[in-house]
py3Dmol code that shows the C-alpha trace and the ligand (Angstrom):
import py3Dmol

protein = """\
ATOM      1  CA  UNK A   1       8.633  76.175  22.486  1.00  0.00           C
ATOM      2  CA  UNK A   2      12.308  76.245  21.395  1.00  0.00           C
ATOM      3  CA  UNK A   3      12.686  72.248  21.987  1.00  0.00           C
ATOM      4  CA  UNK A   4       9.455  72.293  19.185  1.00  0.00           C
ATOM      5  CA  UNK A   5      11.002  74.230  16.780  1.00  0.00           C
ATOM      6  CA  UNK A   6      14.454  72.723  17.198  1.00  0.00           C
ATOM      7  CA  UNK A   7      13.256  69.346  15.932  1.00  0.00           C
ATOM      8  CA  UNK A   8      11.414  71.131  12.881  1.00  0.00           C
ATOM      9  CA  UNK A   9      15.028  72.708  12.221  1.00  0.00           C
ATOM     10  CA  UNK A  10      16.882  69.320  12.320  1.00  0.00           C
ATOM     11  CA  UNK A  11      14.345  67.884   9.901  1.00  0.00           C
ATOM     12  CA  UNK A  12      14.540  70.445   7.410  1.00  0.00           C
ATOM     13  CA  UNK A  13      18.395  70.384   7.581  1.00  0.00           C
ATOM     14  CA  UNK A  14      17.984  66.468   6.923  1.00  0.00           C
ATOM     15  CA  UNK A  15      15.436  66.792   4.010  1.00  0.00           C
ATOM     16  CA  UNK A  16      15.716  67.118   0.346  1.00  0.00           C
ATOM     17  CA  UNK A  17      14.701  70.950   0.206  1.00  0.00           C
ATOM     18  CA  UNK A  18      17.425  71.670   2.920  1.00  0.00           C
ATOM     19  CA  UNK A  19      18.015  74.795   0.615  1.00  0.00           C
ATOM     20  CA  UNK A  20      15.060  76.551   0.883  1.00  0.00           C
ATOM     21  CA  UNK A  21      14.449  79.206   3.183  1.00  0.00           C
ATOM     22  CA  UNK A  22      11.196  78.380   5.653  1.00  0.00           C
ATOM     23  CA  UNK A  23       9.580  81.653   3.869  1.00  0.00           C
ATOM     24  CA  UNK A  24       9.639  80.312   0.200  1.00  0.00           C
ATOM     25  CA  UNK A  25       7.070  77.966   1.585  1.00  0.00           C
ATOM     26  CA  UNK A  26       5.379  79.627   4.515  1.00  0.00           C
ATOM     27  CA  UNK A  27       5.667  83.096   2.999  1.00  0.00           C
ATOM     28  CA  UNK A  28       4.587  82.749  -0.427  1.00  0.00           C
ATOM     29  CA  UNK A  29       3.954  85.814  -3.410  1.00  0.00           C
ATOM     30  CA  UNK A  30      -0.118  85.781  -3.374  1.00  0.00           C
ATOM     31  CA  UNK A  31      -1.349  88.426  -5.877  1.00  0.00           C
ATOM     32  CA  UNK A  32       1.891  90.530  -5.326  1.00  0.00           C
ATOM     33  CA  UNK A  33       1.636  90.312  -1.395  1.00  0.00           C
ATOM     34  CA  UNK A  34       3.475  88.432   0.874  1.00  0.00           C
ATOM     35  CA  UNK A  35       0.805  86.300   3.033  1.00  0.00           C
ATOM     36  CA  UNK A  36       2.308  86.269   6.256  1.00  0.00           C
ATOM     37  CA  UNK A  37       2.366  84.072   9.634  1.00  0.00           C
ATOM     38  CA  UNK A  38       1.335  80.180   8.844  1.00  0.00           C
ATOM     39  CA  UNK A  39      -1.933  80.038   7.864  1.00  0.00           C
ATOM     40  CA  UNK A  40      -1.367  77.676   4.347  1.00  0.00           C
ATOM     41  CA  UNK A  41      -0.996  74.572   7.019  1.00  0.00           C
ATOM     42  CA  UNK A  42      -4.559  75.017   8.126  1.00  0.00           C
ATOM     43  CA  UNK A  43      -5.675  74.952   3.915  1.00  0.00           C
ATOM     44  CA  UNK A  44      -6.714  72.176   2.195  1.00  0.00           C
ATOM     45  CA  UNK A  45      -6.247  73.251  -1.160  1.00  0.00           C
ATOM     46  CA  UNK A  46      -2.840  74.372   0.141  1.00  0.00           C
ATOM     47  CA  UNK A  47      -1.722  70.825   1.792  1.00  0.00           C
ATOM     48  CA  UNK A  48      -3.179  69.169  -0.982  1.00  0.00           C
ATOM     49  CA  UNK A  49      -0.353  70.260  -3.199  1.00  0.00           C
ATOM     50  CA  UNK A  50       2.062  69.304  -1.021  1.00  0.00           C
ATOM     51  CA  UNK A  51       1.152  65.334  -0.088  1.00  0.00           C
ATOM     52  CA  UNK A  52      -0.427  63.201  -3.249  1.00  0.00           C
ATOM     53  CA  UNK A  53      -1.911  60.268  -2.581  1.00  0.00           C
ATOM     54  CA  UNK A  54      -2.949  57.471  -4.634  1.00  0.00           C
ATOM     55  CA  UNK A  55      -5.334  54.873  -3.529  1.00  0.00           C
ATOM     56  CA  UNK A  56      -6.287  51.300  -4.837  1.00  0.00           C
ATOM     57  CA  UNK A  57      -8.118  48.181  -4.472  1.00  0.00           C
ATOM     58  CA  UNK A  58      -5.869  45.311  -4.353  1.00  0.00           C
ATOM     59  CA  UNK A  59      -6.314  42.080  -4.833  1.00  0.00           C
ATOM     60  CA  UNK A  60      -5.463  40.828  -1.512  1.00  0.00           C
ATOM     61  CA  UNK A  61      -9.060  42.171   0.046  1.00  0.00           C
ATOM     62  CA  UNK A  62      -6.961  45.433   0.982  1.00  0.00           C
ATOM     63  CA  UNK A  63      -7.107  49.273   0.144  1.00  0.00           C
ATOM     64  CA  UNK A  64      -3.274  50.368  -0.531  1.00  0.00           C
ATOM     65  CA  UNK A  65      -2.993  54.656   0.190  1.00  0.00           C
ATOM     66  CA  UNK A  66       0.000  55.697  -0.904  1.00  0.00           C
ATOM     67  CA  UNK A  67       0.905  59.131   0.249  1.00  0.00           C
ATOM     68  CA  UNK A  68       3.854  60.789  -1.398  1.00  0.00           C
ATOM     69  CA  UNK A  69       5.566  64.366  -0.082  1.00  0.00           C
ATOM     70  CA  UNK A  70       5.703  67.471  -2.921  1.00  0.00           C
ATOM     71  CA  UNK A  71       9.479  69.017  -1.743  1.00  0.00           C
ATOM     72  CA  UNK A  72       9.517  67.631   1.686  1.00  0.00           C
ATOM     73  CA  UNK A  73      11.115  70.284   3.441  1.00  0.00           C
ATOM     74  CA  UNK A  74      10.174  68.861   7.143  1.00  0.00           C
ATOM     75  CA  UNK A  75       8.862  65.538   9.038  1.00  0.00           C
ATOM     76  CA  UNK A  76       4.865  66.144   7.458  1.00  0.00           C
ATOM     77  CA  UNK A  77       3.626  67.075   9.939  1.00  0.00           C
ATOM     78  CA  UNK A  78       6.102  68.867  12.041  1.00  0.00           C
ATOM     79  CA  UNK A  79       5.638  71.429  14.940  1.00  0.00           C
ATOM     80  CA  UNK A  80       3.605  70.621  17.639  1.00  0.00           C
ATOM     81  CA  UNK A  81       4.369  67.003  19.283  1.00  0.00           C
ATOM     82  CA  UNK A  82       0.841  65.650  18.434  1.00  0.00           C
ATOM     83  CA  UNK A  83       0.328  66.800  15.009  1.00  0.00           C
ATOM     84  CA  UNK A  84      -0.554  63.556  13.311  1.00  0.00           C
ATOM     85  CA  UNK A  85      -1.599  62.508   9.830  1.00  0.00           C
ATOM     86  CA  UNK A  86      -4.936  59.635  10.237  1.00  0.00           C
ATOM     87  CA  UNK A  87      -5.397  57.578   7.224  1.00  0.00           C
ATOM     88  CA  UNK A  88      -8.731  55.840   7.644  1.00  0.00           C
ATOM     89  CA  UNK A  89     -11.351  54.126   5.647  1.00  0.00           C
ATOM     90  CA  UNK A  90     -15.111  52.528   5.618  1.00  0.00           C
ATOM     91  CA  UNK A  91     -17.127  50.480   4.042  1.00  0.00           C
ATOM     92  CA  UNK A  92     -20.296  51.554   4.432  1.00  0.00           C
ATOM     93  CA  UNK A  93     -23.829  49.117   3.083  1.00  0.00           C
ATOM     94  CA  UNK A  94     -26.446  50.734   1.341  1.00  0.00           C
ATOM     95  CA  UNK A  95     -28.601  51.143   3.987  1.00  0.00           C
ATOM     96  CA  UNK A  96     -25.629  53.588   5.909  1.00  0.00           C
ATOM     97  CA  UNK A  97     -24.617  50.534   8.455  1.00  0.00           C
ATOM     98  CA  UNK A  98     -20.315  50.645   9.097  1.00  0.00           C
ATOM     99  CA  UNK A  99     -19.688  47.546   7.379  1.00  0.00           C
ATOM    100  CA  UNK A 100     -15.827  47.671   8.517  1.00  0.00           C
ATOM    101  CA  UNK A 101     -13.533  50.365   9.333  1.00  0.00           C
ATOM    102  CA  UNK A 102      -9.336  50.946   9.356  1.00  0.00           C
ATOM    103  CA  UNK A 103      -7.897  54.001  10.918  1.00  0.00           C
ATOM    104  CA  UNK A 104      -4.288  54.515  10.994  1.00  0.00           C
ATOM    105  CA  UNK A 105      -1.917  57.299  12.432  1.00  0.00           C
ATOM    106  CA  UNK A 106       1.356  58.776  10.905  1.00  0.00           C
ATOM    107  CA  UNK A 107       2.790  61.025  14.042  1.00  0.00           C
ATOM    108  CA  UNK A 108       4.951  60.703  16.923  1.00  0.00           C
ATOM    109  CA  UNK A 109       4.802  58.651  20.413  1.00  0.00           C
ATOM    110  CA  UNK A 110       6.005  59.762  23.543  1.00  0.00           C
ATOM    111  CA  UNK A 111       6.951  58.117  26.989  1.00  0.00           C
ATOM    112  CA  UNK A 112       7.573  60.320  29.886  1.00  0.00           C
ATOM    113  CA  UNK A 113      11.230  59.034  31.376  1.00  0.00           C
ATOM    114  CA  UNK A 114      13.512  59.763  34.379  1.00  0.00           C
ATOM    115  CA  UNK A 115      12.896  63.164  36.175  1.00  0.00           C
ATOM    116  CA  UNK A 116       9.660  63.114  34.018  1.00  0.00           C
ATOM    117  CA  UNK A 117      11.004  64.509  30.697  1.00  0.00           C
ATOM    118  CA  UNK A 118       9.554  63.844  28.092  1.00  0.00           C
ATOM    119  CA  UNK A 119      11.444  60.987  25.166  1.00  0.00           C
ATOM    120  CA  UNK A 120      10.082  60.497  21.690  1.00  0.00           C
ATOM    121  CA  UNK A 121       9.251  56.435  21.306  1.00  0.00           C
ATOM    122  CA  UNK A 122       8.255  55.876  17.622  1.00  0.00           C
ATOM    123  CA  UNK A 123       8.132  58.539  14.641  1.00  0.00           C
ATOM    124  CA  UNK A 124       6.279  56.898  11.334  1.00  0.00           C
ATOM    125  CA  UNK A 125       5.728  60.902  10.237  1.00  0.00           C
ATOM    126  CA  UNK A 126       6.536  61.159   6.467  1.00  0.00           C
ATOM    127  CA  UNK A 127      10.182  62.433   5.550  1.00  0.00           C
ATOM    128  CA  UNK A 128      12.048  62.274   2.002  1.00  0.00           C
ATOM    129  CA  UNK A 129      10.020  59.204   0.425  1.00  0.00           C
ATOM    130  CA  UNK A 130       6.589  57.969   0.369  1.00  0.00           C
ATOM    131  CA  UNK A 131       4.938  55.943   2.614  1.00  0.00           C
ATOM    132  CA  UNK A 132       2.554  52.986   1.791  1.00  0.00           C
ATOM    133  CA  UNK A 133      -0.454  51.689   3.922  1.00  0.00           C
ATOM    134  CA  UNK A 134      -2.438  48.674   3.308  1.00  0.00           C
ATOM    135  CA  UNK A 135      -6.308  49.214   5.113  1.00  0.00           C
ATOM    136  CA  UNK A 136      -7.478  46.011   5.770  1.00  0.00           C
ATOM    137  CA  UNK A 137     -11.023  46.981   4.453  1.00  0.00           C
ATOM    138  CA  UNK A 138     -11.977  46.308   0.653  1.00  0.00           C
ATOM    139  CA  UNK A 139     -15.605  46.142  -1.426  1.00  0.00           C
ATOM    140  CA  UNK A 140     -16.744  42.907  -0.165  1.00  0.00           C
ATOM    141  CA  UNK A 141     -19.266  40.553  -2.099  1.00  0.00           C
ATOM    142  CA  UNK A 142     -23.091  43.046  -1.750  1.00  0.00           C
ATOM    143  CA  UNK A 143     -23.408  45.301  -4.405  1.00  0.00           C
ATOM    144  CA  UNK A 144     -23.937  48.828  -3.512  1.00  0.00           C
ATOM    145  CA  UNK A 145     -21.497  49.247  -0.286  1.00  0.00           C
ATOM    146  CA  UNK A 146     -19.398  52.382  -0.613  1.00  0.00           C
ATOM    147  CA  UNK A 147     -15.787  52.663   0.573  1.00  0.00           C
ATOM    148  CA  UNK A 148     -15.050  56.403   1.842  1.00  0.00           C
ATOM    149  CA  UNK A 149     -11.743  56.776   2.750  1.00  0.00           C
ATOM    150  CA  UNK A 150      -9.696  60.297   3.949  1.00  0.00           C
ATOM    151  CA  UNK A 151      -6.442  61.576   4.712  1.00  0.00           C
ATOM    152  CA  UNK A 152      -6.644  63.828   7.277  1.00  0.00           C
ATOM    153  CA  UNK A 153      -4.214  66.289   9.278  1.00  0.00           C
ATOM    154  CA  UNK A 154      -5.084  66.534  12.866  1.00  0.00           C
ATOM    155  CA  UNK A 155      -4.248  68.438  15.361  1.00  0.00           C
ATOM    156  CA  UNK A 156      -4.546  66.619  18.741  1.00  0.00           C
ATOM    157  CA  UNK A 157      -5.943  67.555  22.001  1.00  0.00           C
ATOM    158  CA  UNK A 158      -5.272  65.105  24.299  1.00  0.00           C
ATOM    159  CA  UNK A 159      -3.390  62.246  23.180  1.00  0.00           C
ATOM    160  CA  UNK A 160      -4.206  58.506  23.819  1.00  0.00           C
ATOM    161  CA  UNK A 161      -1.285  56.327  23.711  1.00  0.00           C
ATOM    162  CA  UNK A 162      -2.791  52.889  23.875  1.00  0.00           C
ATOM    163  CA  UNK A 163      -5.723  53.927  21.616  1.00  0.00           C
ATOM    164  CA  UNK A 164      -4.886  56.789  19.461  1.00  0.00           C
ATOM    165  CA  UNK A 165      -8.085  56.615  18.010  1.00  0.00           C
ATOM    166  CA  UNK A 166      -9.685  57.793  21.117  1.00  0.00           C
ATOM    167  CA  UNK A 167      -7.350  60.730  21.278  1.00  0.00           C
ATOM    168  CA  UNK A 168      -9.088  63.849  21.478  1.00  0.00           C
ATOM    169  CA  UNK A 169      -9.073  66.053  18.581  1.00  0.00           C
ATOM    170  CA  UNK A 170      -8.523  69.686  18.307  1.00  0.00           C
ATOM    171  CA  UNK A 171      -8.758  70.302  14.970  1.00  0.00           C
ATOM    172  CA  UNK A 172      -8.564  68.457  12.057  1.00  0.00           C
ATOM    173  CA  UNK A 173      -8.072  69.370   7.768  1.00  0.00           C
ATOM    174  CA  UNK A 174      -9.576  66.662   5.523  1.00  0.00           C
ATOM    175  CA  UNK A 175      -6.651  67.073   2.809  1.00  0.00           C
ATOM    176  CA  UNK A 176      -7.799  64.018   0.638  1.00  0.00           C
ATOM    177  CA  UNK A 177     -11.139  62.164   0.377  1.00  0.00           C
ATOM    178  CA  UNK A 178     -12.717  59.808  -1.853  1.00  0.00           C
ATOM    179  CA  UNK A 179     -14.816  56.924  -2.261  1.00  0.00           C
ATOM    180  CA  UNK A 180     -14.807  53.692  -4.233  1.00  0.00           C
ATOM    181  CA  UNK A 181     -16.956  50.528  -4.801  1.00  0.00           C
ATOM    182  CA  UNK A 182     -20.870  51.805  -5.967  1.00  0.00           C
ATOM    183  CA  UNK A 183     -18.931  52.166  -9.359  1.00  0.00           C
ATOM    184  CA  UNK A 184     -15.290  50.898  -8.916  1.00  0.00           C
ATOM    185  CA  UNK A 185     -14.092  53.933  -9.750  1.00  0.00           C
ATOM    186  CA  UNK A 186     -12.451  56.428  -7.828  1.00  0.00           C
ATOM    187  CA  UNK A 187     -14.211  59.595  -7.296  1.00  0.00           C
ATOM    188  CA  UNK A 188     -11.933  61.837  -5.970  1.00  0.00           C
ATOM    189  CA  UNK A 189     -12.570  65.616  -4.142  1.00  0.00           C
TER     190      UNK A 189
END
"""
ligand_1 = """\
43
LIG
C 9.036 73.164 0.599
C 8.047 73.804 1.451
C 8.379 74.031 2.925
C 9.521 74.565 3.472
C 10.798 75.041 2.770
C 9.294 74.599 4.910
N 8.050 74.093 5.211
Fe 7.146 74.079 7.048
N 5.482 73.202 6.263
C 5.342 72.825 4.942
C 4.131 72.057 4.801
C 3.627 71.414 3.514
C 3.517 72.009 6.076
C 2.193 71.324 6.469
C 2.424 69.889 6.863
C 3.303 69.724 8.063
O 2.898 70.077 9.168
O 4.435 69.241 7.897
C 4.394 72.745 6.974
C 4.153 72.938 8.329
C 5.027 73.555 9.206
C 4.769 73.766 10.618
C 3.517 73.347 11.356
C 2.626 74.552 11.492
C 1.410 74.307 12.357
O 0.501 75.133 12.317
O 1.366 73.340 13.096
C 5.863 74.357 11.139
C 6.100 74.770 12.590
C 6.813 74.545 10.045
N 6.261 74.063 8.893
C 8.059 75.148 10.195
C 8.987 75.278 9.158
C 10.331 75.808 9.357
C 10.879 76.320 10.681
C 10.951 75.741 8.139
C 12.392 76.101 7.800
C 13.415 75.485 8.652
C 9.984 75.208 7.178
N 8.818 74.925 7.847
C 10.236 75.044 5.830
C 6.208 73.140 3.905
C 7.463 73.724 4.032
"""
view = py3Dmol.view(width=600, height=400)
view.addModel(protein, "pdb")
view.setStyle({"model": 0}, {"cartoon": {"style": "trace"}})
view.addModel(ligand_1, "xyz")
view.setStyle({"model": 1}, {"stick": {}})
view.zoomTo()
view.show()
């Protein structure tokens, strides 16, 4: 998929680590071998390193993620079209009802145009700087609720446009969890 790996070029020329190789990331020294092909993207641990995130309560009844890039070197995620970072999180009651729930999608859209090629719509991917969300969930007034929330990198089966959460998912890396409210403090994985 040359078209693919054309756009990953253009965003690496574009990016802050335009001056590192591809293999000083995707090829790194591991116990004095060289670990070859991709398979760091499909680590948690790995990913982990490269996105922070920092999450709080704010006082406008909101949850603010903010979800910063370690070297950006690329759009994150890049490669295939439907690659998409979801940012979601739930409060959940004691009892393990869904008291109220945001999901939200970093990625690209698509609309197919004349001659039915494909043209990219919207891009909110994460580049140089970080992004911020605001969830519209928070602790609310019972004692006991939990808010999970997760950062997730998914890989996307069949994408739907009008409601991505429906979109069916290939696979998906957790990269960030936690949860907050029981004890107002963050208990992070
Ligand atoms: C500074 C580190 C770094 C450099 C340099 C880098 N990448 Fe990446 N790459 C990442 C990270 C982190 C991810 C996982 C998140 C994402 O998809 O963006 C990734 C993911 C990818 C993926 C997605 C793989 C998959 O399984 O879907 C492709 C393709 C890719 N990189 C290509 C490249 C190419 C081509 C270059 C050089 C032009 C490059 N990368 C340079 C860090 C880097």
């Amino acid at each position: 998929m040359p078209r693919l790996m054309q756009s990953t070029l253009t965003e690496h020329a574009n990016s802050q680590a335009r001056d590192r190789p591809c293999a000083s990331c995707h090829m790194p020294l591991a116990e004095g071998a060289k670990h070859h092909g991709f398979g760091q993207v499909r680590r948690a641990t790995w990913l982990r390193r490269k996105l922070d995130v920092h999450v709080e309560l704010t006082g406008w009844q909101s949850l603010s993620v903010r979800l910063e890039p370690v070297n950006p070197a690329h759009g994150f995620p890049t490669g295939d079209l439907f690659r998409r970072l979801e940012i979601g999180a739930e409060l959940v009651a004691p009892s393990g009802a869904s008291l109220a729930r945001d999901v939200r999608h970093l990625g690209r859209e698509f609309a197919l145009g004349p001659g039915g090629a494909r043209q990219q719509t919207a891009d909110n991917r994460i580049f140089n700087h970080a992004v911020e969300l605001e969830l519209d969930v928070s602790c609310g007034d019972e004692p006991g609720n939990h808010l999970r929330w997760w950062v997730t990198l998914q890989r996307v089966a069949f994408h739907d446009p009008r409601e991505p959460s429906r979109s069916e998912i290939e696979s998906e890396v957790v990269i960030h969890r936690g949860e907050l409210c029981d004890t107002q403090k963050e208990r992070q994985r």
